[in-house]
C-alpha positions in Angstrom: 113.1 76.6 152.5 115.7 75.3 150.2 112.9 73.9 147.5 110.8 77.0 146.9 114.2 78.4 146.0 115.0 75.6 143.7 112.0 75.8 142.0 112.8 79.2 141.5 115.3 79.2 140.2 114.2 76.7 137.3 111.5 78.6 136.8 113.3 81.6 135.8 115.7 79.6 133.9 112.9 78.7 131.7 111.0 81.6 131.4 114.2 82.8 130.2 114.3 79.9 127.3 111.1 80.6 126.4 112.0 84.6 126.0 114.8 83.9 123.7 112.7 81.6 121.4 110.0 84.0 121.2 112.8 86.5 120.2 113.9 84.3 117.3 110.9 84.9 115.6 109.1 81.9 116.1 112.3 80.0 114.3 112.4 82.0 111.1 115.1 83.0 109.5 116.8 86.8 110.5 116.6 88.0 107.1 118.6 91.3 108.1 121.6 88.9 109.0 121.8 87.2 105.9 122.8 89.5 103.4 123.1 89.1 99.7 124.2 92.5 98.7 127.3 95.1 99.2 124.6 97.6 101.1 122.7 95.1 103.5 126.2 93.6 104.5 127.8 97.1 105.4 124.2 97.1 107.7 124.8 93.8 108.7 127.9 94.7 110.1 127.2 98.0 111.5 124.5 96.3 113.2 126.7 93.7 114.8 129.4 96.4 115.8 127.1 98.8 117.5 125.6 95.4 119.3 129.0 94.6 120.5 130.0 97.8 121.5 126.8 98.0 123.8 127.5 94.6 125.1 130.3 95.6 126.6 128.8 97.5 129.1 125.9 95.7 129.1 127.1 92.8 130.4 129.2 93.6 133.1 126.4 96.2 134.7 124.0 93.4 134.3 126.6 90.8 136.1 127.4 93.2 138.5 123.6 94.2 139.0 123.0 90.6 140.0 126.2 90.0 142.4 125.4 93.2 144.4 122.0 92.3 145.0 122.8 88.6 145.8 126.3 89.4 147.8 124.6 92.4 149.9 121.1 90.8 150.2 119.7 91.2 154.1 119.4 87.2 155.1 121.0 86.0 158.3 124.8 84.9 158.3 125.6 87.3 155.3 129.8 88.2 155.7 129.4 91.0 153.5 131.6 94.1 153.8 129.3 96.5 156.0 130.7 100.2 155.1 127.9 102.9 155.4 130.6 106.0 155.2 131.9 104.3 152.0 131.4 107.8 149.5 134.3 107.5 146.9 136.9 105.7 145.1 138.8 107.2 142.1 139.8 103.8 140.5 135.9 102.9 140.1 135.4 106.1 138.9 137.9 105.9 136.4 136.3 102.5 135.4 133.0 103.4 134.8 133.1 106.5 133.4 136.4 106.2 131.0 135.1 102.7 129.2 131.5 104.2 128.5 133.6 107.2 126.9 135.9 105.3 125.6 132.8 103.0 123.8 130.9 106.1 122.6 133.4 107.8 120.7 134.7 104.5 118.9 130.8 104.3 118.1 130.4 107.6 117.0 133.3 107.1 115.1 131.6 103.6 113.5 128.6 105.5 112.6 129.5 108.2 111.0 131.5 106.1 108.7 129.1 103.7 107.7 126.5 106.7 107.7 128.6 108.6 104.8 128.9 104.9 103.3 125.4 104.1 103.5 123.7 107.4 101.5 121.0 105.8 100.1 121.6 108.2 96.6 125.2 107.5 97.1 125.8 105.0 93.3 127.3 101.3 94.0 130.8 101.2 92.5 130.8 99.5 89.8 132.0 98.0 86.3 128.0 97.5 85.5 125.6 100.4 84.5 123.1 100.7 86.7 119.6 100.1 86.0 116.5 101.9 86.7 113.7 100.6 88.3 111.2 102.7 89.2 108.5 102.0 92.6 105.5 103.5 93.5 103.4 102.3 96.3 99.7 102.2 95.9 96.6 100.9 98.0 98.0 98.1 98.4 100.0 96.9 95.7 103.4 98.2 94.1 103.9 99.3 90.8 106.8 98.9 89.2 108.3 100.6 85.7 111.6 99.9 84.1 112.3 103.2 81.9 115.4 101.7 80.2 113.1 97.8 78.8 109.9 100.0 78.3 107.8 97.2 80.6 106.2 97.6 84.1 105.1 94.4 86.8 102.9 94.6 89.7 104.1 92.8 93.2 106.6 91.5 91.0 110.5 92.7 90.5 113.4 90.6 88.7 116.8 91.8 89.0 120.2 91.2 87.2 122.8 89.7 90.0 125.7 91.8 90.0 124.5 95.0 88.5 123.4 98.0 90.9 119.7 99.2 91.1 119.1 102.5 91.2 115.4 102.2 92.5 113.7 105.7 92.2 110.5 105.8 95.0 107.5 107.3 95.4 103.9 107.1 96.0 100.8 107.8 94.8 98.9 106.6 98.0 99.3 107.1 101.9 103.6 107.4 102.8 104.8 103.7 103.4 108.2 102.2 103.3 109.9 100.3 100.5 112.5 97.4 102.2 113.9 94.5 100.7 115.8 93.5 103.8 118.1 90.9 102.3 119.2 93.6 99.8 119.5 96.8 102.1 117.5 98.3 104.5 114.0 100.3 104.3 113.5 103.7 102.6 110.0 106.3 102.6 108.0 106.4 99.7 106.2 109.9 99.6 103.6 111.4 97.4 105.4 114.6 95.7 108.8 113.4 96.2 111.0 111.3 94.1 113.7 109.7 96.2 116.5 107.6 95.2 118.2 104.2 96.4 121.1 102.0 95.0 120.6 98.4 95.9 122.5 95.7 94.4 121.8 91.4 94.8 125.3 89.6 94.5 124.0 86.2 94.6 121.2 84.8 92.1 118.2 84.1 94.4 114.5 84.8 95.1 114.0 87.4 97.8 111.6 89.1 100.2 110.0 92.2 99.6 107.3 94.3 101.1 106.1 97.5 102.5 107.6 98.4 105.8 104.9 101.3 106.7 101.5 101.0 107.7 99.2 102.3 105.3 95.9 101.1 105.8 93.3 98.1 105.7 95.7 95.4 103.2 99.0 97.0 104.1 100.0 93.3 105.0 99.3 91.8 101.4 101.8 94.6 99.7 104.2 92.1 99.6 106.5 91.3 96.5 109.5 88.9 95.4 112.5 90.0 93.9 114.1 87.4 91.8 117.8 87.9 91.5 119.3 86.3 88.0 121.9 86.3 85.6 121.7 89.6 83.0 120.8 87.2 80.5 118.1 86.0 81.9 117.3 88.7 82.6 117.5 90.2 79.3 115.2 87.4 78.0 112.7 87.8 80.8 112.2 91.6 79.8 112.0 90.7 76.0 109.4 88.2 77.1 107.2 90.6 78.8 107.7 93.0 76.0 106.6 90.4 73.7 103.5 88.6 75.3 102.0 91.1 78.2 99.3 93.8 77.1 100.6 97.1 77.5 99.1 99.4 81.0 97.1 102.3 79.3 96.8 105.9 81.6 92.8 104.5 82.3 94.5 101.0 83.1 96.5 102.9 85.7 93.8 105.2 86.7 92.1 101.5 87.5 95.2 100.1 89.0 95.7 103.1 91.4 92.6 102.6 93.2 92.2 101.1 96.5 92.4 97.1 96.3 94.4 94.3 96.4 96.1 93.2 93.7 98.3 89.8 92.0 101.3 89.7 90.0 100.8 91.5 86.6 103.2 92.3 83.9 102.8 95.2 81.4 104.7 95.5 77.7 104.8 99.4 78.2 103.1 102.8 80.3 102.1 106.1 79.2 105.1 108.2 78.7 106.1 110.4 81.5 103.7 108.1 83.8 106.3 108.5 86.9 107.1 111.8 86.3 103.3 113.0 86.3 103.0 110.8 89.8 105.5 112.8 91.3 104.0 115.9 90.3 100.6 115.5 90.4 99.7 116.9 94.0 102.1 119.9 93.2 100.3 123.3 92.4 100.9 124.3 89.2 102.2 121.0 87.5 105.5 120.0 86.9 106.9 122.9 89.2 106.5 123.1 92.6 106.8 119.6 93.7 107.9 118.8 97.2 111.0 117.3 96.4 113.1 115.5 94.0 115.8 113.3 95.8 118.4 112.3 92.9 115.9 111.1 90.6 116.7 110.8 86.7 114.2 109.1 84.8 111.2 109.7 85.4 109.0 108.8 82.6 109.0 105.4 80.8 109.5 104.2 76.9 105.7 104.4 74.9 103.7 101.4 73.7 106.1 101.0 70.7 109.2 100.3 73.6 111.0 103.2 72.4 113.9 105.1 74.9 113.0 108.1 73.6 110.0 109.1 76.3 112.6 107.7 79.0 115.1 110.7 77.6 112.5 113.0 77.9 111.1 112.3 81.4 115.1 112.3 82.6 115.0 115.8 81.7 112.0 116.4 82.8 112.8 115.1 86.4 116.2 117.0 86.4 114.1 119.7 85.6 111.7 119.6 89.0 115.2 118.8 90.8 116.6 122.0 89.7 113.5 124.0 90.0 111.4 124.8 93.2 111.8 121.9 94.7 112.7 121.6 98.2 115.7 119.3 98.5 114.4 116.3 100.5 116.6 113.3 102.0 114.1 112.2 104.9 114.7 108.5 104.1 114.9 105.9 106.0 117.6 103.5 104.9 117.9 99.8 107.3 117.6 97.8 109.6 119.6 100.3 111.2 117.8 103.1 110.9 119.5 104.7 108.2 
């Protein structure tokens, strides 16, 4: 009887291995728990807290769960403490019912901190301006425009290290989900809405980016990579773009919005005003009326000629649909926590 038991027992022990590798990820690398940004690593650790906290009565229930069964199991011989009037005991009910409390409130107490922390609109603090990148998600690519450079990449975002983002979101396709998880965690992108996130890459690097929703047939290929560098490289990238790329005309757009996949493509300007108009396309009567404007403050890009001037004037424009009859919206999802 003894080797059935054995073998058991091995067996478990191995389907148990084989659980936690499949967990792993197939021996890729846990993105969420490597941080390279202020934002991701408050995640990080609120991750790791509220992981800990639930551990602690994890564990022991599980432990315990296992004893009882084996220590009170019906087999012949078994010494066990027989006790079938056995109804109360204030110590163990002191025990489990005060550390589960006890657990609860230091984790509502965790979350609500990092919560307040973790508004997505909420600036970075720091010595650095921010900069404004704006996203929209298309079928199946993502569109980016920088107001402030007066350029605009496709499936393709670059970065200072060091300097907050203010990325402004929206989209001019099905809902999905922006998320660099090295950088922070995921937020909605919604047709009709503008919503903001801060999002800032300490370290120089190359990271992972894609869309977090599904939204259809190539949702899978709306991937992009977000290089992390120095602001003067930086600097020189954008004044490279500005210099050699072809400017993305409203029919380019038109073109670009249409359902397809799509490469990495750089543009030396947009059509003034060209997130602004995204955002209020679907709204009835125009510029007014929009769902929601969450934060935004540029809307609208420099012209062909790379001027600021049209980003000025979209600003105001998008302050202008904030303050209007917008509904105020802040259904975002911000992390690999949920937030």
């Amino acid at each position: 009887m003894r080797k059935p038991v054995k073998i058991g027992r091995i067996s478990l022990a191995l389907l148990f291995i084989l659980m936690m590798a499949l967990l792993t990820g197939c021996g890729q690398e846990m993105m969420v728990f490597d941080p390279k940004g202020p934002i991701a690593q408050d995640q990080r650790d609120l991750i790791v807290i509220s992981t800990v906290l639930c551990l602690i009565v994890l564990v022991p229930v599980l432990a315990m769960t296992a004893v009882i069964v084996w220590r009170y199991r019906d087999a012949k011989g078994n010494k066990a403490a027989y006790k079938p009037n056995w109804a109360h005991s204030t110590k163990l009910e002191m025990i489990w019912w005060g550390i589960p409390i006890v657990i609860i409130l230091i984790l509502g107490g965790v979350t609500v901190k990092y919560t307040y922390a973790l508004e997505p609109s909420k600036p970075i603090q720091s010595d650095q301006k921010p900069i404004v990148v704006q996203a929209t998600s298309l079928d199946w690519k993502w569109l980016f425009t920088y107001p402030e450079q007066g350029i605009a990449t496709v499936n393709y975002l670059q970065i200072p290290k060091g300097v907050p983002i203010k990325f402004e979101l929206t989209s001019d396709a099905p809902m999905n989900s922006f998320w660099i998880p090295q950088l922070g965690g995921q937020m909605y992108t919604m047709s009709g809405m503008a919503m903001t996130l801060y999002l800032q890459a300490d370290e120089a690097g190359k990271y992972f980016g894609t869309a977090a929703n599904f939204s259809g047939e190539h949702f899978n290929d709306m991937k992009f990579d977000v290089h992390a560098t120095s602001r003067e490289e930086f600097d020189k990238w954008a004044e490279g773009v500005k210099k050699s790329a072809s400017p993305l005309t409203q029919a380019g757009y038109d073109a670009l919005a249409k359902p397809g996949r799509s490469g990495e493509q750089f543009f030396s300007a947009f059509p003034d005003n060209l997130f602004y108009n995204i955002v209020t396309k679907y709204a009835v009567g125009g510029s007014h009326g929009a769902h929601g404007a969450h934060g935004a403050t540029s809307g609208g890009s420099g012209n062909e000629s790379g001027g600021k001037q049209g980003a000025a004037v979209s600003s105001n424009k998008m302050e202008d649909v904030t303050a209007g009859e917008a509904h105020g919206v802040h259904g975002a999802v911000h992390s690999a926590s949920g937030k």
